[in-house]
RODO-2510 file (C-alpha; in nm, 4 decimals, decimal comma):
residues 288
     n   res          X          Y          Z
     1     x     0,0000     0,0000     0,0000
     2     x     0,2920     0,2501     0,0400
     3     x     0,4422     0,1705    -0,2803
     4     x     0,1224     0,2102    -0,4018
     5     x     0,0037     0,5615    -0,2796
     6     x     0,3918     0,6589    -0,3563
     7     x     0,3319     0,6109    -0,7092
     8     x     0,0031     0,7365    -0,7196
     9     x     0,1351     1,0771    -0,6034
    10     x     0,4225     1,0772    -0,8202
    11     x     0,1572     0,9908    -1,1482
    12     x    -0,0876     1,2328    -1,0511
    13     x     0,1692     1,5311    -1,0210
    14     x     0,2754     1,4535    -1,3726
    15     x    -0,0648     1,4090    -1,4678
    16     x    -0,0931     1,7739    -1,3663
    17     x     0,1831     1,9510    -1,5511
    18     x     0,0657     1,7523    -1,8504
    19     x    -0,3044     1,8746    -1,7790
    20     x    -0,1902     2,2202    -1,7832
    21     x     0,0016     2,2134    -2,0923
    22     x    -0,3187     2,0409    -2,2514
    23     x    -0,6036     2,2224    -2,1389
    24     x    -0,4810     2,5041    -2,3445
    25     x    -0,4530     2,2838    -2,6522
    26     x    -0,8025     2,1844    -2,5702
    27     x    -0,9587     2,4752    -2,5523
    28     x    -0,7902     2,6176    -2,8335
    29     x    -0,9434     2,3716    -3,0739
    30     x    -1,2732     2,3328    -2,8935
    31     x    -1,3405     2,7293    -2,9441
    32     x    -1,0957     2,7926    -3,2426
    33     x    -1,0627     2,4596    -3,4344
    34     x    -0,6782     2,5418    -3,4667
    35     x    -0,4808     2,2567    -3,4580
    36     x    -0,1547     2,4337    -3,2799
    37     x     0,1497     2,1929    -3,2621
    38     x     0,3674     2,5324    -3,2125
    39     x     0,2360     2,4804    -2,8324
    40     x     0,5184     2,2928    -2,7181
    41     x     0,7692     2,5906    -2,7999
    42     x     0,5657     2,8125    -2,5404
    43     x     0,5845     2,5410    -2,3116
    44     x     0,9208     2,5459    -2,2974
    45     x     0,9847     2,8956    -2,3515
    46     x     0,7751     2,9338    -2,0499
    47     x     1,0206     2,7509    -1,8343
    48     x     1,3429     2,9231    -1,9801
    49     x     1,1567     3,3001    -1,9121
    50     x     1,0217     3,1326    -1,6220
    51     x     1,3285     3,0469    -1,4434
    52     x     1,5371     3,3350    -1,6056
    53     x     1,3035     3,5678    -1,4002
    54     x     1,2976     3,3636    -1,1010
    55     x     1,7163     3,2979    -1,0865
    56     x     1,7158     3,6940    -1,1467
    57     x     1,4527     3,7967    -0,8612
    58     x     1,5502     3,5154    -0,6556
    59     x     1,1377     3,4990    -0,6104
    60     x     0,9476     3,1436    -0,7306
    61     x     0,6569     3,3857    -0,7548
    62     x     0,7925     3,6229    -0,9847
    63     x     0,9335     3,3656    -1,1928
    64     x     0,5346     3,2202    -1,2586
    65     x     0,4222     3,5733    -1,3457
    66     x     0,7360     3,6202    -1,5823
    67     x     0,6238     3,2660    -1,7665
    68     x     0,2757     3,3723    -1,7756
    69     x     0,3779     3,6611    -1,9295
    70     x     0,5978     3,5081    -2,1592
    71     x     0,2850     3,3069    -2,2945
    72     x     0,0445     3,5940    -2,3167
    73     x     0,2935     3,7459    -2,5973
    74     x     0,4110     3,5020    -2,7553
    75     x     0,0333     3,3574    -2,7738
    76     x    -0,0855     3,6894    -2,9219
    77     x     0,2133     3,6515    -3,1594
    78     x     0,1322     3,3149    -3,2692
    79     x    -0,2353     3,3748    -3,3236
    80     x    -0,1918     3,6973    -3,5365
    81     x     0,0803     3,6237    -3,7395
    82     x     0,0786     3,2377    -3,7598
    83     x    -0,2637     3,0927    -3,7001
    84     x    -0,5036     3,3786    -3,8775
    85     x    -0,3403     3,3207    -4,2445
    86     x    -0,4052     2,9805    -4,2148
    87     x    -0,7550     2,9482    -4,0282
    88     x    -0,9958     2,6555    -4,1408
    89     x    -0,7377     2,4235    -4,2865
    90     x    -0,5596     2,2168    -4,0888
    91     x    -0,3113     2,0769    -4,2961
    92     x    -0,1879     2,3851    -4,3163
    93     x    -0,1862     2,4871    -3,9333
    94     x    -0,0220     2,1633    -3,8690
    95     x     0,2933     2,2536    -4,1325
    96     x     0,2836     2,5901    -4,0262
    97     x     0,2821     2,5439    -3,6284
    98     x     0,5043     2,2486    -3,5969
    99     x     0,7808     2,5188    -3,8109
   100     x     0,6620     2,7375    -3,5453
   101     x     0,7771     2,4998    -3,3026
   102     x     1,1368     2,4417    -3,4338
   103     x     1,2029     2,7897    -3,4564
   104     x     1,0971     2,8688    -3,0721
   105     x     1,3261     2,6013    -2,9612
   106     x     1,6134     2,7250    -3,2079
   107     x     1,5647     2,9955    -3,0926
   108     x     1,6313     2,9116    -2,6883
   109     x     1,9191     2,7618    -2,7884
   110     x     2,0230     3,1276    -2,9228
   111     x     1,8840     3,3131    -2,6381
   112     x     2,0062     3,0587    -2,3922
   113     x     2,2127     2,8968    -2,5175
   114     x     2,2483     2,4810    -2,6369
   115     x     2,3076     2,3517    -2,2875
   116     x     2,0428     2,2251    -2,0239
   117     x     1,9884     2,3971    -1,7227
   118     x     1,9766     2,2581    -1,3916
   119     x     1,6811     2,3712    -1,1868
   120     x     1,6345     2,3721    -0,7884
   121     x     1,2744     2,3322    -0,6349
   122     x     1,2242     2,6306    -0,3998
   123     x     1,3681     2,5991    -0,0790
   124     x     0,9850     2,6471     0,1215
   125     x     0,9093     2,3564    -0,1099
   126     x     1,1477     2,1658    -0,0793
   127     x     1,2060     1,8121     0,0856
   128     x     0,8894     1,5888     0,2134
   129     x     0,6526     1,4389     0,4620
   130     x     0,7002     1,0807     0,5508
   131     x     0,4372     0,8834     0,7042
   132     x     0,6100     0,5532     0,7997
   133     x     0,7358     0,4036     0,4324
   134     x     0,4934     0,6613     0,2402
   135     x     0,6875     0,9354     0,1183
   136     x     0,5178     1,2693    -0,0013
   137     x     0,7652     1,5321    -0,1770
   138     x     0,6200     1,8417    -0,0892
   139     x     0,6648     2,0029    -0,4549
   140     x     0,4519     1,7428    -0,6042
   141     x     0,1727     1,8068    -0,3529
   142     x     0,2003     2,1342    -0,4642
   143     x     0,1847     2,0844    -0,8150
   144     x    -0,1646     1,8497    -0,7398
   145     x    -0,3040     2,1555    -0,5740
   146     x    -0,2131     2,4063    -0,8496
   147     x    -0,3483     2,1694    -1,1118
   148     x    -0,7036     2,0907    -0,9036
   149     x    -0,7317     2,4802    -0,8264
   150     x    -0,6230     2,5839    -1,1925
   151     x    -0,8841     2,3307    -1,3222
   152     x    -1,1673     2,4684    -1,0746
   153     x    -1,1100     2,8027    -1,1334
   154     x    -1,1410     2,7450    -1,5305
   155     x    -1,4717     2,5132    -1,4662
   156     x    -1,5694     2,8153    -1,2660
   157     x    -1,4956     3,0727    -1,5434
   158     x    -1,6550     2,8395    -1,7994
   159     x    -1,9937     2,7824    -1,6342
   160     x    -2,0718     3,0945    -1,4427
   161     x    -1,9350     3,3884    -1,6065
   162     x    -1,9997     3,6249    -1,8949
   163     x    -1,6857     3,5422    -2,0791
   164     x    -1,7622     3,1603    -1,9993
   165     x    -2,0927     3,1282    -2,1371
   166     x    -1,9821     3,3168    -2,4415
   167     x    -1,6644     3,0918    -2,4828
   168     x    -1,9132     2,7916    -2,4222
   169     x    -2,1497     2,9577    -2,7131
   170     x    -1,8642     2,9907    -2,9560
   171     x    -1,7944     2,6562    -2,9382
   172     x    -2,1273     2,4881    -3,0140
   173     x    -2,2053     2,7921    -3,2827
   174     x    -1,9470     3,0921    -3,3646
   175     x    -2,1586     3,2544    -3,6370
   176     x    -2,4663     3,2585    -3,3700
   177     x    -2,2562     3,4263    -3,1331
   178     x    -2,0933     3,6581    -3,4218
   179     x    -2,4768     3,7722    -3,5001
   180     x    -2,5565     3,8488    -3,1725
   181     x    -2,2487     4,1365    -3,1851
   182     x    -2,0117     4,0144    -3,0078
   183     x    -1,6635     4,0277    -3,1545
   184     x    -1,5770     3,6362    -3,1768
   185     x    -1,2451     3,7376    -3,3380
   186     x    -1,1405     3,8905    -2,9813
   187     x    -1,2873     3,6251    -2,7906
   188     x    -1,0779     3,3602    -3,0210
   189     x    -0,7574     3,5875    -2,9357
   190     x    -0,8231     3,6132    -2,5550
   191     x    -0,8651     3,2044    -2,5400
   192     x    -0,5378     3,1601    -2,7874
   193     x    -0,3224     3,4074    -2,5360
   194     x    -0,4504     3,2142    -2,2361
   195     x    -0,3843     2,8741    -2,3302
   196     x    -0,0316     2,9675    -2,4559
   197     x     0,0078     3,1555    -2,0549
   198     x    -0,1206     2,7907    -1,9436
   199     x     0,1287     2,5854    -2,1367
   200     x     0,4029     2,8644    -2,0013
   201     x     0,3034     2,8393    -1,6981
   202     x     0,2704     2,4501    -1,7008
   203     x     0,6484     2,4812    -1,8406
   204     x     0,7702     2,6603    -1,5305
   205     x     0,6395     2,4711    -1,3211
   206     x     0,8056     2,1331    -1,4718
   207     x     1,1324     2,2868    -1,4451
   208     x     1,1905     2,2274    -1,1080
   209     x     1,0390     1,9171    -1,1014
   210     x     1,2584     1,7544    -1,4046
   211     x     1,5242     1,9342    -1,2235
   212     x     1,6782     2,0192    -1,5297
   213     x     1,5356     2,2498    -1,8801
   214     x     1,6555     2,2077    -2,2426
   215     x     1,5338     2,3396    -2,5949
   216     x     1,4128     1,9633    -2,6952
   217     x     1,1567     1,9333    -2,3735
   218     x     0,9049     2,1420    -2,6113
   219     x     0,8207     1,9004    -2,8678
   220     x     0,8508     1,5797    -2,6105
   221     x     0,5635     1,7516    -2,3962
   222     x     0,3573     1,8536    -2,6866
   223     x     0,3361     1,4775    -2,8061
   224     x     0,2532     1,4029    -2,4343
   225     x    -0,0044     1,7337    -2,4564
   226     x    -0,2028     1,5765    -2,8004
   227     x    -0,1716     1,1966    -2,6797
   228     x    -0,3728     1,3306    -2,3535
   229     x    -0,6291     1,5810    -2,5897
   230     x    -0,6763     1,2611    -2,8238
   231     x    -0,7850     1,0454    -2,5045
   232     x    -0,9826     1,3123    -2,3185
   233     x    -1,1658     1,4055    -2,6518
   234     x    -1,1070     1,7301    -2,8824
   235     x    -1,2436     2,0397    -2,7096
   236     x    -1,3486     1,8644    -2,3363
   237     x    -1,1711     2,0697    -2,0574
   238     x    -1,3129     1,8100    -1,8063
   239     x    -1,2077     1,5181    -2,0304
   240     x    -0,8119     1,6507    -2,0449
   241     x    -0,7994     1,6594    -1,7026
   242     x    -0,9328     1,3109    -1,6526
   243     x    -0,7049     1,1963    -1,9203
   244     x    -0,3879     1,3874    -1,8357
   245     x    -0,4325     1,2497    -1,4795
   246     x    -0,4921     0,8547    -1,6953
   247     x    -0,1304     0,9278    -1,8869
   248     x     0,0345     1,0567    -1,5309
   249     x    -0,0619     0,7070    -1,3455
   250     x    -0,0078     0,4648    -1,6509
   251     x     0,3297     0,6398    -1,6993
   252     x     0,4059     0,5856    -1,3190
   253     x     0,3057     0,2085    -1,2552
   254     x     0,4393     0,1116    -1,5928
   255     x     0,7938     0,2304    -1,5405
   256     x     0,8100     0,0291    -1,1911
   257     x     0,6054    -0,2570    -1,2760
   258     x     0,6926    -0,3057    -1,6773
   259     x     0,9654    -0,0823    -1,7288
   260     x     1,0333    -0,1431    -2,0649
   261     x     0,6666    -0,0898    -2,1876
   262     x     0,6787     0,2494    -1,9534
   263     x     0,7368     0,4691    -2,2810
   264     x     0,5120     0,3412    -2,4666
   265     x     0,2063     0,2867    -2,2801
   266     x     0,0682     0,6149    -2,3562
   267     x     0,1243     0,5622    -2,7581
   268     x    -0,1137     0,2477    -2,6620
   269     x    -0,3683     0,3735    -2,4789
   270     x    -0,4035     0,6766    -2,7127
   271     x    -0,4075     0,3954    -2,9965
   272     x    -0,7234     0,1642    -2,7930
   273     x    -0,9037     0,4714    -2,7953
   274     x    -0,8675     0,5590    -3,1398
   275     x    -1,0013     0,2410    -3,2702
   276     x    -1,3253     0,1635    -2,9842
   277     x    -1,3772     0,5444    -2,9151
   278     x    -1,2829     0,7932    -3,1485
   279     x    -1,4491     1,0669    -3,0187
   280     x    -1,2601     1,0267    -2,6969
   281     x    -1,3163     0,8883    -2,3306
   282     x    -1,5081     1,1814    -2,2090
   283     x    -1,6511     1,3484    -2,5228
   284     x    -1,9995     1,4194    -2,2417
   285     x    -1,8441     1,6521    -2,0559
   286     x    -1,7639     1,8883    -2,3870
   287     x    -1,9452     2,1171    -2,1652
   288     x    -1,6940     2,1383    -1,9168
***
């Protein structure tokens, strides 16, 4: 039972880095139907802003705000000058984006430089609790709580606000919502900009849990970030979460229990659902 809740903590803090990097994807298609593979680059140039500002402030908390920040720009960037020429055809957003994406992380390696970069956890969260042979590291129960409290503030947003029920709207029926006045052009913008600041900010927060950041962690997340979209079904906030938290634990018992299966057990499941459930595992709660 120790080993057991050990690895259950470990899975479900991965889950929610992974959750936070595709939540943003989700609700980027769900609203914009903008297949954006260029999200791994603000992932990690999230983490390399992230911890630039934090090693320069010496504050965690500044280092957040300077990825969110990070991922606000470059997410305005990205929308206006690399997803609006290419807008309803997604052969083309995929070509375009996933250039998108090598440039970003050639372009770390230029700002940054081509070397990884060890990362320290805070020192307030650092360390852990032990409870006899259970062992919780305090920076992954902190990571569980940012993900569950990220995830109920955006359910919150979604369901019982203004913005929410319009964001809601444009997904079931833009030109409806365009009729009614509202500029869906701006709303698509505002949702591109905040699921790049999510993927930043999901970025930063992996750095000091890999303990270490490099140029190449961009496109490794992002296949990680579409595997748990795929599972959770296209444009179902509710259904990434379940399935980023599905990838976190398979990824965690596999690589104790069958660790030479551990990489690609979430290239499986992703494949199982493709063929019995298409749609996804939690299509229903496209709501949420």
């Amino acid at each position: 039972m120790d080993l057991f809740i050990n690895l259950f903590i470990n899975g479900l803090a991965t889950g929610m880095l992974i959750f936070l990097l595709a939540s943003g994807l989700t609700l980027i298609f769900g609203l914009m139907d903008v297949l954006n593979f260029a999200h791994g680059g603000l992932f990690v140039w999230g983490a390399y802003s992230g911890i630039f500002a934090y090693t320069w402030s010496g504050s965690f908390i500044v280092g957040i705000l300077g990825a969110i920040v990070t991922g606000f720009v470059l997410g305005w960037v990205t929308e206006k000058l690399i997803i609006t020429p290419v807008y309803g055809n997604h052969v083309q957003q995929i070509l375009i984006t996933l250039g998108f994406m090598l440039v970003l992380s050639e372009l770390i390696k230029v700002v940054f430089g081509p070397n990884g970069i060890p990362v320290e956890v805070p020192s307030y969260l650092a360390g852990s609790w032990e409870f006899g042979e259970v062992i919780l590291i305090k920076y992954r129960i902190f990571i569980i709580f940012i993900g569950f409290v990220i995830f109920g503030i955006f359910q919150y947003v979604l369901k019982k606000t203004k913005i929410g029920l319009i964001v809601r709207a444009g997904v079931m029926d833009k030109e409806m919502v365009q009729v009614l006045g509202i500029n869906i052009k701006r709303v698509f913008l505002f949702v591109f900009m905040t699921g790049s600041a999510m993927a930043a900010f999901g970025g930063m927060l992996m750095a000091p849990y890999s303990g270490v950041i490099y140029a190449e962690m961009g496109m490794e997340y992002a296949i990680l970030g579409f595997i748990v979209v795929v599972i959770g079904g296209m444009g179902s906030f509710s259904g990434s979460l379940m399935a980023a938290i599905l990838v976190g634990l398979a990824g965690s018992f596999m690589a104790y229990y069958v660790p030479y299966l551990s990489l690609a057990v979430n290239m499986i499941l992703m494949a199982i659902v493709l063929i019995f459930r298409p749609q996804g595992l939690f299509t229903n709660a496209k709501e949420g």
